[in-house]
MIKOL-60427 format. One record per residue: residue in one letter; x, y, z of N, C-alpha, C in turn; residue number from 1. Coordinates in nm, 2 decimals. Example, Ala and Ser with C-alpha at 12.3 -4.5 7.8 and 13.67 -1.06 7.14 Angstrom:
2
+---+--------+--------+--------+--------+--------+--------+--------+--------+--------+-----+
: r :     nX :     nY :     nZ :    caX :    caY :    caZ :     cX :     cY :     cZ :   k :
+---+--------+--------+--------+--------+--------+--------+--------+--------+--------+-----+
: a :   1.32 :  -0.57 :   0.78 :   1.23 :  -0.45 :   0.78 :   1.32 :  -0.33 :   0.78 :   1 :
: s :   1.28 :  -0.22 :   0.71 :   1.37 :  -0.11 :   0.71 :   1.29 :   0.00 :   0.79 :   2 :
+---+--------+--------+--------+--------+--------+--------+--------+--------+--------+-----+
//
This chain:
74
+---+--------+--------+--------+--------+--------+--------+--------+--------+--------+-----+
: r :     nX :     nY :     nZ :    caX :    caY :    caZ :     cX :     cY :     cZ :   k :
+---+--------+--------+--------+--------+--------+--------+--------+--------+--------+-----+
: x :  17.67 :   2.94 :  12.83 :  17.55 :   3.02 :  12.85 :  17.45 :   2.99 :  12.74 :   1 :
: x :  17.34 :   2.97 :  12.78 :  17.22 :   2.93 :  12.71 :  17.19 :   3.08 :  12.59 :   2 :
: x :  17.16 :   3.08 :  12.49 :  17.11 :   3.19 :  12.44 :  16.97 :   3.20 :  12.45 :   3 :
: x :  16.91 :   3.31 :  12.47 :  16.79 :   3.35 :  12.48 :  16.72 :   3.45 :  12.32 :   4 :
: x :  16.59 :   3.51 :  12.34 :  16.53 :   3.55 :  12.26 :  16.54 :   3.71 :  12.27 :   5 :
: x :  16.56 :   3.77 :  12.16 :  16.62 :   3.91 :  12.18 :  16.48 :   3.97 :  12.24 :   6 :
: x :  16.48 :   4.05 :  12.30 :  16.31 :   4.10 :  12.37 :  16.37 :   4.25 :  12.34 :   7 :
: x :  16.30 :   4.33 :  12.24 :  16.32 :   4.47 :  12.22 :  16.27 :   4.61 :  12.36 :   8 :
: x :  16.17 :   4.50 :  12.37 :  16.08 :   4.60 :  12.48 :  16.16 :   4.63 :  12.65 :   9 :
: x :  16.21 :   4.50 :  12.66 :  16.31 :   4.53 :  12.74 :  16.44 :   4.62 :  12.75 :  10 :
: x :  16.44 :   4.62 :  12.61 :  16.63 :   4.68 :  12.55 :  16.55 :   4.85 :  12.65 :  11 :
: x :  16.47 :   4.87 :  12.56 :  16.38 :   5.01 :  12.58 :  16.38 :   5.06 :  12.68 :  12 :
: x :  16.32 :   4.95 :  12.78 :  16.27 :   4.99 :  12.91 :  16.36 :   4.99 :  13.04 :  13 :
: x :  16.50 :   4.92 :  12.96 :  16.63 :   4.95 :  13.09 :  16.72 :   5.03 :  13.03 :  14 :
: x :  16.70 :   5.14 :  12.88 :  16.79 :   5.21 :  12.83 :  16.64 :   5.39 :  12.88 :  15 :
: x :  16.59 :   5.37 :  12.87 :  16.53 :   5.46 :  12.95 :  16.52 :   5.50 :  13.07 :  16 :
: x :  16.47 :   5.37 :  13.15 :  16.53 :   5.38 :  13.32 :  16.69 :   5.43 :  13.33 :  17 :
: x :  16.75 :   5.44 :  13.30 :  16.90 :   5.39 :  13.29 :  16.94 :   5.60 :  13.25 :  18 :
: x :  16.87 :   5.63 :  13.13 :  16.88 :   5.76 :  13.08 :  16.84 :   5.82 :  13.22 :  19 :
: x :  16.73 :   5.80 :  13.25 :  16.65 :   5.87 :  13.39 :  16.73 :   5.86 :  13.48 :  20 :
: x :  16.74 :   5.79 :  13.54 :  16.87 :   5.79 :  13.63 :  16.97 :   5.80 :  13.64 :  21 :
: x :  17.05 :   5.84 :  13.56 :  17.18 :   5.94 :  13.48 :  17.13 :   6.09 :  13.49 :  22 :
: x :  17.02 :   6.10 :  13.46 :  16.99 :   6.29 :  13.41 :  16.90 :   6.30 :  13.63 :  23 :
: x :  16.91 :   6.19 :  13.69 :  16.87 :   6.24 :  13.81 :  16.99 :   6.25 :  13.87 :  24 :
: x :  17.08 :   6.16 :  13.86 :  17.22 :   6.15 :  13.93 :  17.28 :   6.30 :  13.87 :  25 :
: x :  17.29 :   6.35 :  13.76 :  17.33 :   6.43 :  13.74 :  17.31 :   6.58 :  13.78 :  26 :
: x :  17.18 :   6.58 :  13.85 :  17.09 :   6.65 :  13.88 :  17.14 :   6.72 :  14.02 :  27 :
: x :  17.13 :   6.58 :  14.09 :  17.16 :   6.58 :  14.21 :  17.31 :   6.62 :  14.21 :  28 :
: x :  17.40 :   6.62 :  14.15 :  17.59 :   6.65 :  14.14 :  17.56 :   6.79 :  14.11 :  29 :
: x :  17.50 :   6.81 :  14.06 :  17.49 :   7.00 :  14.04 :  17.52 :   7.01 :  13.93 :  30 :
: x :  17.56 :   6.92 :  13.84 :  17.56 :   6.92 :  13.67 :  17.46 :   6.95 :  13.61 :  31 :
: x :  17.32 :   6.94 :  13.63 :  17.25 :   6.99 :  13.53 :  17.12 :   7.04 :  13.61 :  32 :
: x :  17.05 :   7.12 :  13.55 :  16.96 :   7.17 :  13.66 :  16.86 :   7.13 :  13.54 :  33 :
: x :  16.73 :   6.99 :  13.64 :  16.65 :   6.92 :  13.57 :  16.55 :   6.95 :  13.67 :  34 :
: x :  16.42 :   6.99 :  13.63 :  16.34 :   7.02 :  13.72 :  16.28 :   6.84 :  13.77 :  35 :
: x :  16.25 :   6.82 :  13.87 :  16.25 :   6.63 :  13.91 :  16.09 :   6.60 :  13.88 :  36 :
: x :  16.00 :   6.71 :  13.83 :  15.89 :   6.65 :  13.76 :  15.93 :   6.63 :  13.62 :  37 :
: x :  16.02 :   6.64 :  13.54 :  16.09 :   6.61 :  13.38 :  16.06 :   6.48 :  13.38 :  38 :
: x :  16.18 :   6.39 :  13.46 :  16.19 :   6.24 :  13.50 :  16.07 :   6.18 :  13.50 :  39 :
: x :  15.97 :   6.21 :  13.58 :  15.86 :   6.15 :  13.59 :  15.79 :   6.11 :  13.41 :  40 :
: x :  15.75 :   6.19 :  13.36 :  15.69 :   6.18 :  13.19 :  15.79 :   6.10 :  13.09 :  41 :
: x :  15.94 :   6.16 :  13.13 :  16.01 :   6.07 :  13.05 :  16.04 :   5.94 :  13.06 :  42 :
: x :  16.02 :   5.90 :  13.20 :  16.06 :   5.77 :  13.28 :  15.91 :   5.65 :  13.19 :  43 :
: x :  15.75 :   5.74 :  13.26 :  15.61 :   5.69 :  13.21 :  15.63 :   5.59 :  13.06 :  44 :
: x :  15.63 :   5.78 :  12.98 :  15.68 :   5.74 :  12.81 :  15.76 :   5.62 :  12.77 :  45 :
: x :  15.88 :   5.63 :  12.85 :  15.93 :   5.53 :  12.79 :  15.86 :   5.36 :  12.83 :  46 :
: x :  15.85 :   5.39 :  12.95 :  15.81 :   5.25 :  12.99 :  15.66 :   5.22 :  12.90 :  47 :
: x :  15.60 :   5.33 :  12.84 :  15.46 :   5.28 :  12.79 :  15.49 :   5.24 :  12.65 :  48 :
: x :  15.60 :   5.30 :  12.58 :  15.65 :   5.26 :  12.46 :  15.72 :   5.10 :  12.44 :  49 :
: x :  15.80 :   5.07 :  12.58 :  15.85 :   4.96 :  12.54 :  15.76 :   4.85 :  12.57 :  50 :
: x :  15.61 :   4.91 :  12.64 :  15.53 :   4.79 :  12.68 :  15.45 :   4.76 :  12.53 :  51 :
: x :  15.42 :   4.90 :  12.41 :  15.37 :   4.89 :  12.30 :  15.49 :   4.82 :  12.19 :  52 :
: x :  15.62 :   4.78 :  12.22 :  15.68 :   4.75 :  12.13 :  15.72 :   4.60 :  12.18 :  53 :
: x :  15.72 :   4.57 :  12.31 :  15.69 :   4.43 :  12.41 :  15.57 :   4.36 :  12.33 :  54 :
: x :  15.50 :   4.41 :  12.32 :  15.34 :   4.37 :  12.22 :  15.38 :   4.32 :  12.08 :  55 :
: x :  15.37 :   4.46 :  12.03 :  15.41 :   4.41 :  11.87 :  15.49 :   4.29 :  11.88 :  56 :
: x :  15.61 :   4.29 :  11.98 :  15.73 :   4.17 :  11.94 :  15.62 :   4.02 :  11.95 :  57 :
: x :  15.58 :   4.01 :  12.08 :  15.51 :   3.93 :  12.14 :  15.41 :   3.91 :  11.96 :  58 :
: x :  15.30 :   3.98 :  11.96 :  15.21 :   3.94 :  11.85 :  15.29 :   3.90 :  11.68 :  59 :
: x :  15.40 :   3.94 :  11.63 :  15.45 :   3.91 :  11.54 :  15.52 :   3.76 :  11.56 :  60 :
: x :  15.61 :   3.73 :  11.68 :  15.64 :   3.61 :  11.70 :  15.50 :   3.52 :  11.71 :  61 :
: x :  15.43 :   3.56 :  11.73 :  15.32 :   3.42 :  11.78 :  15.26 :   3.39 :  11.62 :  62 :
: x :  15.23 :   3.47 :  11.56 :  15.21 :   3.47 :  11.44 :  15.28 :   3.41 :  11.33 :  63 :
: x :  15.42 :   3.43 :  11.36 :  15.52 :   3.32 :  11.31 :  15.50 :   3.22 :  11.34 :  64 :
: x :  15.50 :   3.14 :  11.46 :  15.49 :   3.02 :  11.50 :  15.37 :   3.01 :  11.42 :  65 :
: x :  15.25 :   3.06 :  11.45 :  15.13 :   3.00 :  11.39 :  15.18 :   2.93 :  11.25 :  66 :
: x :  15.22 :   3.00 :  11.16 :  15.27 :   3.02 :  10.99 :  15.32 :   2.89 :  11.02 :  67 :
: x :  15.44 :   2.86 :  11.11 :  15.52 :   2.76 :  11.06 :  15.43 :   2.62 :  11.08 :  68 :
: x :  15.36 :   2.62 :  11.21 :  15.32 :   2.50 :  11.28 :  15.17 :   2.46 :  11.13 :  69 :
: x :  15.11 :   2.58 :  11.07 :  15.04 :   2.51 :  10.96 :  15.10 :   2.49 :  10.81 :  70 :
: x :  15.22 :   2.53 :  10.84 :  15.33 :   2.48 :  10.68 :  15.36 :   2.35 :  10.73 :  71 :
: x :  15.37 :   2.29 :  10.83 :  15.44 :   2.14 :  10.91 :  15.30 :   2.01 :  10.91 :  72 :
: x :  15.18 :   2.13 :  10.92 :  15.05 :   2.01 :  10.92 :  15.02 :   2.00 :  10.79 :  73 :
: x :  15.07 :   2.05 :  10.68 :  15.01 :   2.05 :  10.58 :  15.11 :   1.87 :  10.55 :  74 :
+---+--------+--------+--------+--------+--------+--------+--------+--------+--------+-----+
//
């Protein structure tokens, strides 16, 4: 198996989907009483967080590369 590039924003954004639909499944079993507008803001949130931390990764990697590719032309 080939290794890939750790992607934080993704870790984020299927460990929040993932919480959300746990606390809906649980909802629905009669375990927890979640009103089903909660899900909606925390579901949003998270996905807007891992899009702001998808960024940062994205903009600090490219910036690396930049660094290296002018330490290589010099």
């Amino acid at each position: 198996m080939r290794r890939h590039e750790f992607q934080p924003g993704r870790l984020i954004a299927g460990l929040v989907l993932l919480t959300a639909g746990t606390l809906r499944l649980l909802d629905a079993a009669g375990e927890v009483d979640l009103p089903w507008l909660a899900v909606v803001p925390m579901a949003a949130g998270g996905l807007a967080l891992a899009a702001v931390v998808g960024v940062v990764t994205y903009a600090v990697r490219r910036d690396r590369r930049e660094r290296i590719t002018e330490s290589s032309d010099r």
